[in-house]
C-alpha positions in Angstrom: 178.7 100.8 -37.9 179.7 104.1 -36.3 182.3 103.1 -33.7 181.2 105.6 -30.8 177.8 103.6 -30.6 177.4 100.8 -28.4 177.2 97.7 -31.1 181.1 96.1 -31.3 179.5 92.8 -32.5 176.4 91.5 -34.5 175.7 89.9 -31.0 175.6 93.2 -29.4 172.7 93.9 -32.2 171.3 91.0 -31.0 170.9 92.5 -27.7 170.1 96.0 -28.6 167.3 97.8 -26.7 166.3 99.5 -29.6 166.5 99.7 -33.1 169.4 100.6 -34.9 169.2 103.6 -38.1 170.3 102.3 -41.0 170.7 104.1 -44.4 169.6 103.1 -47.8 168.4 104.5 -50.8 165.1 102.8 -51.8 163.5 98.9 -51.3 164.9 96.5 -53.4 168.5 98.2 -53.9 171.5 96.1 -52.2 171.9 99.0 -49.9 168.5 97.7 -48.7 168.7 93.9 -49.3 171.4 93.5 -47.2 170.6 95.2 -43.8 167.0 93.2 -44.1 168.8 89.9 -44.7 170.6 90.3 -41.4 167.6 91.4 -39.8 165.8 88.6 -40.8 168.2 86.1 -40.7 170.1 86.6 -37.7 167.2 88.8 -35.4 168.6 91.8 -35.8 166.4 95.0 -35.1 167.2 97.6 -37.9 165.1 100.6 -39.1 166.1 101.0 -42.2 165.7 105.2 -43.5 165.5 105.1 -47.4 165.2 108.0 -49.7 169.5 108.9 -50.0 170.0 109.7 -53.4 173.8 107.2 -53.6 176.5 106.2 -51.6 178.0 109.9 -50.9 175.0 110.5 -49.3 174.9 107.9 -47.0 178.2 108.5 -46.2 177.1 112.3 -45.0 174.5 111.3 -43.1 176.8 108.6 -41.1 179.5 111.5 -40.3 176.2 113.4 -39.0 174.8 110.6 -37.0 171.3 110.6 -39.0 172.1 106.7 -39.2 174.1 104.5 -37.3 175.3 102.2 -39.7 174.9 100.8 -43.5 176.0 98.8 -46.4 178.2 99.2 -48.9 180.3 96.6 -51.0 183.9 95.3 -50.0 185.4 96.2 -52.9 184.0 99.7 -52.5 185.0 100.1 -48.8 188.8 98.9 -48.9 189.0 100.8 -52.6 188.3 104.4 -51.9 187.7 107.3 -49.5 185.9 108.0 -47.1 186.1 104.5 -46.1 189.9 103.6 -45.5 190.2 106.7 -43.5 187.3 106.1 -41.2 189.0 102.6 -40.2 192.2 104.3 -39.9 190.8 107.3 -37.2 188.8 104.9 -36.0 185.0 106.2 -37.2 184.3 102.9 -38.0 184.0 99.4 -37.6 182.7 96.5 -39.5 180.7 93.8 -38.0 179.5 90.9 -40.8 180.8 90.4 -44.3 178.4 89.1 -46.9 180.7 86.8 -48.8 181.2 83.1 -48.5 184.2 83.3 -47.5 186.5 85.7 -45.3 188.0 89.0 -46.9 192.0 88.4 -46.2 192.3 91.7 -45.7 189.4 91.4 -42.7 190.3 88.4 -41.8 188.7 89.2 -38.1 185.2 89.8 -39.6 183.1 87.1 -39.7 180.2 86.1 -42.8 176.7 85.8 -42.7 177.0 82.7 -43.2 179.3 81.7 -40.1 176.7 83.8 -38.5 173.8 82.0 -39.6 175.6 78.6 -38.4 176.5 80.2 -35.1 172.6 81.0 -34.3 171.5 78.2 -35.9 169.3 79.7 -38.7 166.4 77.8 -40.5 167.9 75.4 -43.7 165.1 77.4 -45.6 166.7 80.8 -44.8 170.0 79.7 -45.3 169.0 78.8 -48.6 167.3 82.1 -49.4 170.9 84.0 -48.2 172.7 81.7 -50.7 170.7 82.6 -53.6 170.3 86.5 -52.8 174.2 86.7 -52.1 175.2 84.6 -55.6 175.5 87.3 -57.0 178.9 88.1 -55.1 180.6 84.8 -55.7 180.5 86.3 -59.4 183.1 88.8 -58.7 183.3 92.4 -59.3 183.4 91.9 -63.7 182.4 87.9 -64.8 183.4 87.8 -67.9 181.3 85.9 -70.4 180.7 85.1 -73.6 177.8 83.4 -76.0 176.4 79.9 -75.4 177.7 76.8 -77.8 181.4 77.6 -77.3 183.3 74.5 -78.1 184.9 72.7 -74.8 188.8 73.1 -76.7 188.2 77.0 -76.8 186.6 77.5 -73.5 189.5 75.9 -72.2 191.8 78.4 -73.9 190.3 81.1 -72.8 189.9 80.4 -69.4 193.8 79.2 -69.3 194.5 83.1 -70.2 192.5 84.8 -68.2 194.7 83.3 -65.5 197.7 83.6 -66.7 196.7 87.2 -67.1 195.6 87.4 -63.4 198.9 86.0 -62.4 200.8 88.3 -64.3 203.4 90.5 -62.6 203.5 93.2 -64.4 199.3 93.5 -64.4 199.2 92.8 -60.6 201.9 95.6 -59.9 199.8 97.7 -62.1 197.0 96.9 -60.2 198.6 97.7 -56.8 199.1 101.4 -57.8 195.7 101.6 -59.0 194.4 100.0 -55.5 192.1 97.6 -57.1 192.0 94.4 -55.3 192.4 91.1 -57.7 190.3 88.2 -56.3 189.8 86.4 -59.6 187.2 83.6 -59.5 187.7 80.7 -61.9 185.9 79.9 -64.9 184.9 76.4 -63.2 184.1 77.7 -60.0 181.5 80.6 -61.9 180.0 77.6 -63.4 179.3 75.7 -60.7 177.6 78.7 -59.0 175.7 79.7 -61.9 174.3 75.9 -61.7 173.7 76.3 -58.1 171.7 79.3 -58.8 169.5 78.3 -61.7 168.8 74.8 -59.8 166.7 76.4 -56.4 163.2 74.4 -55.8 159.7 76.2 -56.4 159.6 76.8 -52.2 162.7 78.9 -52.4 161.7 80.8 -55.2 158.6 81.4 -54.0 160.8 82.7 -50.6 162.8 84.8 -52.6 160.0 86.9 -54.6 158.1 87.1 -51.2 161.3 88.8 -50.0 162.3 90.6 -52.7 158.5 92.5 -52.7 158.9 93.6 -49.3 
């Protein structure tokens, strides 16, 4: 969100007289899935303005006030320009975070889903949020690999993939390169894919309602 406009919290949207510009590039990207989850989960009013052609666009048109705000992915926003120099002159701030969990390094922004607790948001929602936003408890690059793996080998395989992500030499290297190392275990992905796969016909009914908006 452009810090000169009035909105300092998703409260504050809450609140808002009017609706607020949003940019996106067409229905059904996560530039526009995301802005109309927290519209319709936490009664926000957004208008969302599709037809950018990418991100660099949507950028320019946030420097030139045609929007007021939009979406783009954590890894993205802490990774590259423009975005750690808007927060550092102060262009912009950052009101929700779409992950389960709080970013560390914005440990002051709060999630959807402590949103969605905080203004008590329908269990059927809730459930529609967790399914949409799976997709982000994968990381940035799940790897995987073909089905029938025996147990021994998974194991091995999982056992050096973090070894390798506790590596000094690969974490120093990954400091100069700026990429941020979050690594999601092997059991963990598992677990959400299960999650995922398991949803009753309601929600899935939910979430092709939604996604043909």
């Amino acid at each position: 969100m452009r810090a000169d406009s009035p909105y300092k919290t998703v409260e504050d949207l809450r609140q808002a007289p009017e609706t607020i510009r949003c940019s996106t590039t067409a229905v059904g990207t996560s530039s526009y899935i995301i802005p109309k989850l927290l519209e319709e989960t936490l009664g926000l009013r957004l208008s969302l303005v599709t037809g950018y052609a990418g991100g660099a666009e949507q950028d320019l048109a946030l420097e030139k006030g045609e929007v007021q705000c939009r979406a783009v992915t954590t890894s993205t926003f802490l990774g590259r320009e423009p975005y750690p120099s808007w927060l550092k002159k102060g262009f912009v701030r950052i009101l929700v975070q779409i992950s389960r969990k709080r970013n560390p390094r914005l440990p002051d922004v709060p999630t959807i889903f402590e949103l969605m607790d905080q203004y008590k948001t329908p269990e059927r929602d809730k459930a529609l949020v967790g399914v949409l936003l799976a997709a982000g408890g994968f990381g940035n690059s799940p790897i995987v690999s073909s089905p029938g793996i025996p147990a021994d080998q998974i194991k091995i395989l999982r056992e050096a993939f973090n070894r390798t992500l506790r590596d000094q030499g690969f974490l120093e290297e990954a400091k100069k390169r700026a990429w941020e190392i979050r690594p999601v275990k092997g059991e963990e992905l598992e677990s959400l894919a299960n999650e995922v796969i398991t949803q009753s016909s309601q929600i899935i009914e939910s979430l092709k309602k939604f996604l043909g908006k």
